[in-house]
N, C-alpha and C positions, 0 to 999 in steps of 0.2 A: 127452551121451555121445559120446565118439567110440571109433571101429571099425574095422577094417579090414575090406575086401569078405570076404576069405577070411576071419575071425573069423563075422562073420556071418552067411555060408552054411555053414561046417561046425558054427553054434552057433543055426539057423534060430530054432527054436521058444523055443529060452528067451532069446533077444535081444529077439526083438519080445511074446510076452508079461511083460518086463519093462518096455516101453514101455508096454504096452497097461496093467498096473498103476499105473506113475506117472502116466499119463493118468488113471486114475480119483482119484489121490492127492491132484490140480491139481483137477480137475473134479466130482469125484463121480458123483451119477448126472444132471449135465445135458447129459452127452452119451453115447453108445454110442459104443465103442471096439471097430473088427472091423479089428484091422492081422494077425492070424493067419490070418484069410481070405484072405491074400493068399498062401499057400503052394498053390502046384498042383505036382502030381506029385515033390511033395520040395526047390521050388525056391522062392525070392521073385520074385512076378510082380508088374515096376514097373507102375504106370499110366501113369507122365509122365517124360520125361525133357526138362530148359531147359539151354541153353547161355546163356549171355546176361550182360550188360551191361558196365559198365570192369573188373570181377573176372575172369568167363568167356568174353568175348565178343570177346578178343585176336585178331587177328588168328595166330598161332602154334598157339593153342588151335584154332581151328574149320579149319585145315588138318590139326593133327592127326588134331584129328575127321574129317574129311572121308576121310584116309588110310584109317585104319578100318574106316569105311562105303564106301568105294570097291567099288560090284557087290556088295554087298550090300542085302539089303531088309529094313526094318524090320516086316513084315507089314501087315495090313488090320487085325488085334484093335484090343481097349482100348487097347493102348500108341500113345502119339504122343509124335515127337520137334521141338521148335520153338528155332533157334537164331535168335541176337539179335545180329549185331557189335553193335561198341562203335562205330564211328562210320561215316556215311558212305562218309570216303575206305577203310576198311576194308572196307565192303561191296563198292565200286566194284571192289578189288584181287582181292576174292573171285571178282567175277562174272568179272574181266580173267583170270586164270591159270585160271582152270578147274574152282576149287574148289566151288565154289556148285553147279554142275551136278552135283556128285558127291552132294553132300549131295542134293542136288532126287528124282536121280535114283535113292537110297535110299529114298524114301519121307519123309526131314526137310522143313520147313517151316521155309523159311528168313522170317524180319523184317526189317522195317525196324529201323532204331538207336533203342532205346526202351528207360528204363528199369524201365517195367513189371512186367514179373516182380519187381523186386527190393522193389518196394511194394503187390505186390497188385492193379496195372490189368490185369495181361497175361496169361492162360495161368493164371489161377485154378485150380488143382484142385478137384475134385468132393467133393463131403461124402465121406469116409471114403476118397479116395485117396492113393496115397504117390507124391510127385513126388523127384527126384532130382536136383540143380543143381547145376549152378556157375556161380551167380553170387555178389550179394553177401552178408553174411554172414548165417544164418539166425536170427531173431528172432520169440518168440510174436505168432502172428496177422499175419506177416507177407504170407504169403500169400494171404487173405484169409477165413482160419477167422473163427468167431464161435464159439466154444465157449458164451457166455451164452444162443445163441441155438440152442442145440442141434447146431452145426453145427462139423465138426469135419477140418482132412487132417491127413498128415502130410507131413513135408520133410525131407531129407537130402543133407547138403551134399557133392558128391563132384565130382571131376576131371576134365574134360570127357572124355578119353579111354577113362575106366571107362564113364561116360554112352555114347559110342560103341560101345563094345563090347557093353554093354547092349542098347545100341540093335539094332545086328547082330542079336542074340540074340532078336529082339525079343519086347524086355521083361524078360526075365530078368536077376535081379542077376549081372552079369561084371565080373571084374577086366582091367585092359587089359593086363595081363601074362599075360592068357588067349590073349592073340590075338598071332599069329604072321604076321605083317605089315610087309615095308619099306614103313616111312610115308617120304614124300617130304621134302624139306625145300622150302620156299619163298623168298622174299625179297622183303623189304617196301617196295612204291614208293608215298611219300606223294603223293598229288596237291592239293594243295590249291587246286587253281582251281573244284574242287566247290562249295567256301565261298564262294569268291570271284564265283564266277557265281550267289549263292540269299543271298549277307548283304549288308545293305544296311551300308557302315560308314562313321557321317556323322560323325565324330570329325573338328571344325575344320571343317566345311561344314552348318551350321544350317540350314535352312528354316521357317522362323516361320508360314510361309502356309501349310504343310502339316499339315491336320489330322489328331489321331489319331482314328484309329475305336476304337470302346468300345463292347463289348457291353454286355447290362444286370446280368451278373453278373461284372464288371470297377467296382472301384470304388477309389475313393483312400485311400491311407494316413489315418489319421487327422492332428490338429495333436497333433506330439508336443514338449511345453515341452523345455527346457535343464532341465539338476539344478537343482535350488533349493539355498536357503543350507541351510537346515532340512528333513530329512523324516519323515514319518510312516506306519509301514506295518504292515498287518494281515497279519498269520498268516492265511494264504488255504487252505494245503494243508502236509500232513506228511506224507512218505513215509519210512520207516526201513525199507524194502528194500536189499539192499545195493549193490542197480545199479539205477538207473532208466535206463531203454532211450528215442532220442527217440521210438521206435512207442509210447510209452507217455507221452509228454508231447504228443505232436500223431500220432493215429494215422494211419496211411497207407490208401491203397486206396479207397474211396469219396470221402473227403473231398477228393481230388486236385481234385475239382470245382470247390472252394472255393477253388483257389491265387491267384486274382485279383482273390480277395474275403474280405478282410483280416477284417474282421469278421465275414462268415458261416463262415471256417474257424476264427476264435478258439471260436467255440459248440461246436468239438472238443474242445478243450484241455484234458488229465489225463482226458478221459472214462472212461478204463477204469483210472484209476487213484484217484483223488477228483471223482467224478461231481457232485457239489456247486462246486465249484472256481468254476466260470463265473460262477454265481448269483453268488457269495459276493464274488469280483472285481468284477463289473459293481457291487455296492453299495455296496463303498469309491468305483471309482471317478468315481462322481458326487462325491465331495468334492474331485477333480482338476478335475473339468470348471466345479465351483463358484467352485475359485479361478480357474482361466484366465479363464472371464468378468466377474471382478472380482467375485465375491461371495463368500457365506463358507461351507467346509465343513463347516461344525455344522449348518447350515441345509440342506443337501443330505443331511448323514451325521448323524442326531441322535446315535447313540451316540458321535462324535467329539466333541461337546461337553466331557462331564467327562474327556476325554484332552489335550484342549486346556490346559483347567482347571488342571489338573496340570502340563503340562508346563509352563506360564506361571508358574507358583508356584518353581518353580527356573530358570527361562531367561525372564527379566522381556523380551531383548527377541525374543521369537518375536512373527511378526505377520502375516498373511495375504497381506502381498507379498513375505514371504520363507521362505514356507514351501509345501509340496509335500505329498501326501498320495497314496498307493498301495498296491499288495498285496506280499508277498511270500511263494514258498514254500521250504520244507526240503526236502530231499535230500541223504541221505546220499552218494551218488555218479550224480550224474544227470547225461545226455547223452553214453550211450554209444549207438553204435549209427551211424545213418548220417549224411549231413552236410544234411541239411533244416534249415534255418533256420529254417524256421516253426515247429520246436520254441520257439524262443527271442521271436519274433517276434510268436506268439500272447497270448504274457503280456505284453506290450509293449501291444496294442493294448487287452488288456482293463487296464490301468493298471498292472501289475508296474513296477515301479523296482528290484526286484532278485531276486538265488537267494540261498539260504545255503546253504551244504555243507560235508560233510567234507574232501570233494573234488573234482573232476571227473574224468569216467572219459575225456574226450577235450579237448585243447587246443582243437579245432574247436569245441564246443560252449560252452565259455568265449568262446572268440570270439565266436562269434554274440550271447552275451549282452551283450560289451559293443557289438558293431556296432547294439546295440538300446536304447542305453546305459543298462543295466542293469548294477547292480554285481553284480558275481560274489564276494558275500563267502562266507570261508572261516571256519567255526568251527571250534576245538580236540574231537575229539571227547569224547565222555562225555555226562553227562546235558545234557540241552540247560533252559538258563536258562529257554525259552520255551517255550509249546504252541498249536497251530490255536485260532484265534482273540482270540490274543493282540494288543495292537497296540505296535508298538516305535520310539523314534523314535531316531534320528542327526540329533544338533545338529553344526552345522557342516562337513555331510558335504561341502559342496560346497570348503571349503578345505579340509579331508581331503586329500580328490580332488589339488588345486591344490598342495599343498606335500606329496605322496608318505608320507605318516603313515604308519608301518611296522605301527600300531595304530591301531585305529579302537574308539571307544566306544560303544556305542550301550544305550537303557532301555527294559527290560519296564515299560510303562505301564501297570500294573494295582490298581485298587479303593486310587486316592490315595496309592499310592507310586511310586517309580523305580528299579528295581533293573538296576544297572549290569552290563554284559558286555562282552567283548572282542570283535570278530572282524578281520580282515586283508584285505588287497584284492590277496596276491601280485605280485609284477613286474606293470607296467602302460607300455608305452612309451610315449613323451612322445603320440605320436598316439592312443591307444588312452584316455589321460586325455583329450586335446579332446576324443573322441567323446562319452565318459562324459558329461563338461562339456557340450556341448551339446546331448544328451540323445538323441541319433539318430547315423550314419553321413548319413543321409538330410539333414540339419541340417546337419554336419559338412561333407559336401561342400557345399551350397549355399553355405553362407558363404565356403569356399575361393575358390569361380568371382565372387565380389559383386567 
């Protein structure tokens, strides 16, 4: 829902008791919802107010901000205000003009460049508190609620300089057309020897002798094959929500721990969406790891046997060195939300070979799929030919792939028959088919530099 500040403070009570009902509508009774509490003496009293990241964290924005708060004090209460530039040389330009001090010297709590706040590492609010941000766009649980776990804030997305004003106020919900103030204007000087003096850039200057260090929760990608001629893939997950969000295909906040460790942050993956998902992946994909070691995935996957069976009886030459075995899930529109990769990433390492959709809710998220060379097929919507735990195969995906097939075929493998359906692979630039082809970006490049 969106609001404007003045709707909401002349309409207090019945705005946030209609949150506080839809929150029981989502939730039921596994969480207390007390956002009406937060009215004192007839006002909404924030807990939290974040400036922060590439959305709020502009340099323009946090001068504003800073206008604002200039000789004002945010007070000693619950409320606290923490802003975030967006980079370095932005922070550096803050401290050089004089801005940083203004904010410091309001009582704000200025960061370092971090994108925290925007996934749940940074500046968490408190079980039943309402923070107030701008940064990037607001998504359930992005901040690091747990509603399954009883635990519950709220978020509300607003414009730094209302957030300032607020802030002034401190704590009170203000519009920034409250406040009656020549904000300064500033001018932005990049420096970029910040970088330059703290990035090492060894682009055409190798070091071979120079070992990396590696923690113990630093670990390697897996061996990810090239497409095969032939594939074969289980219905792993169904989602017919009308958005899947990537917080909800690779959750954020805790698991950040995991970004180095490909396989400990895959044990994420769909958790809050098909909580089975992992399980169910990890058992197909022993019949990938069966064939890369030159064995056979009936013998890894017994249920893959009579699927084999079957498809052999119509495709006489499928045969275990040209054929490929993995998961795939549905979604009706998934990979909206932010640009984490690991959304795409994580179903890769657990043996995903592709999405299916209606659509995609972001070009970026497509991409990611295929930089993991995963096919990003498109079905027509309506009843879907297939269901979770079906297994379906694409004979000849990999010339598909190779000669641009506007249509792609592919069979419901089920109880000794093969029931044919369409789907589409959309525009693919000639580069974005090699990756697919050999089965990685990570593939893709190596072979470039051979």
């Amino acid at each position: 829902m969106a609001y404007t500040i003045d709707e909401v403070n002349h309409n207090l009570k019945d705005v946030l008791h209609g949150v506080e009902e839809r929150a029981k509508v989502s939730f039921g009774d596994e969480v207390e919802c007390h956002l009406e509490d937060k009215i004192v003496n007839g006002r909404l009293l924030v807990d939290q107010g974040i400036i922060a990241g590439c959305a709020g964290g502009g340099f323009e924005n946090i001068c504003a901000a800073a206008g604002i708060l200039d000789g004002e004090d945010i007070g000693s209460g619950k409320f606290s205000l923490s802003v975030y530039p967006a980079s370095q040389p932005i922070y550096y330009e803050l401290i050089r003009n004089g801005v940083a001090a203004k904010l410091m010297d309001a009582g704000a709590i200025l960061k370092t460049a971090f994108c925290g706040p925007c996934f749940g590492a940074g500046d968490t609010p408190a079980n039943n508190a309402f923070s107030i941000r701008h940064s990037t766009r607001n998504f359930p649980n992005r901040e690091g609620s747990k509603p399954q776990k009883g635990q519950i804030s709220y978020v509300a997305l607003m414009d730094a300089r209302s957030i300032a004003a607020t802030a002034a106020n401190q704590g009170y919900l203000t519009p920034a057309t409250d406040i009656d103030k020549d904000i300064p204007s500033y001018s932005y000087h990049f420096d970029g020897g910040i970088y330059e003096k703290r990035v090492f850039d060894a682009a055409g200057k190798p070091d071979p002798d120079t070992e990396l260090q590696l923690g113990p929760n630093i670990k390697d990608w897996p061996k990810m094959p090239a497409l095969p001629e032939n594939l074969i893939l289980k219905v792993v997950a169904e989602i017919h929500d009308p958005v899947t969000t990537t917080d909800e295909l690779i959750p954020s906040g805790e698991t950040s721990s995991y970004r180095s460790n490909p396989e400990g942050l895959a044990e994420f993956a769909l958790s809050r969406k098909a909580p089975d998902y992992v399980g169910l992946a990890k058992e197909v994909r022993e019949g990938e790891r069966a064939l890369m070691a030159g064995g056979c995935a009936g013998k890894a996957v017994p249920e893959l046997r009579p699927i084999v069976h079957t498809i052999k009886e119509k495709f006489t030459g499928v045969a275990h060195e040209n054929l490929g075995v993995g998961s795939v899930i549905f979604a009706v529109k998934p990979g909206d939300g932010s640009a984490r990769e690991q959304a795409a990433s994580c179903q890769k390492v657990l043996g995903g070979w592709a999405n299916i959709a209606n659509e995609y809710a972001t070009k970026r998220y497509r991409s990611n799929l295929i930089n993991w060379g995963m096919l990003p097929f498109v079905i027509a919507k309506g009843d879907l030919p297939f269901a979770k735990m079906d297994y379906l195969f694409f004979p000849d995906i990999r010339k598909a792939v190779k000669e641009e097939a506007k249509e792609i075929t592919g069979y419901v493998v089920k109880e000794g028959s093969m029931k044919p359906f369409t789907v589409t692979l959309g525009d693919l630039t000639p580069e974005e088919r090699e990756i697919i082809l050999d089965g990685c970006l990570i593939n893709y490049n190596r072979r470039s530099v051979q």
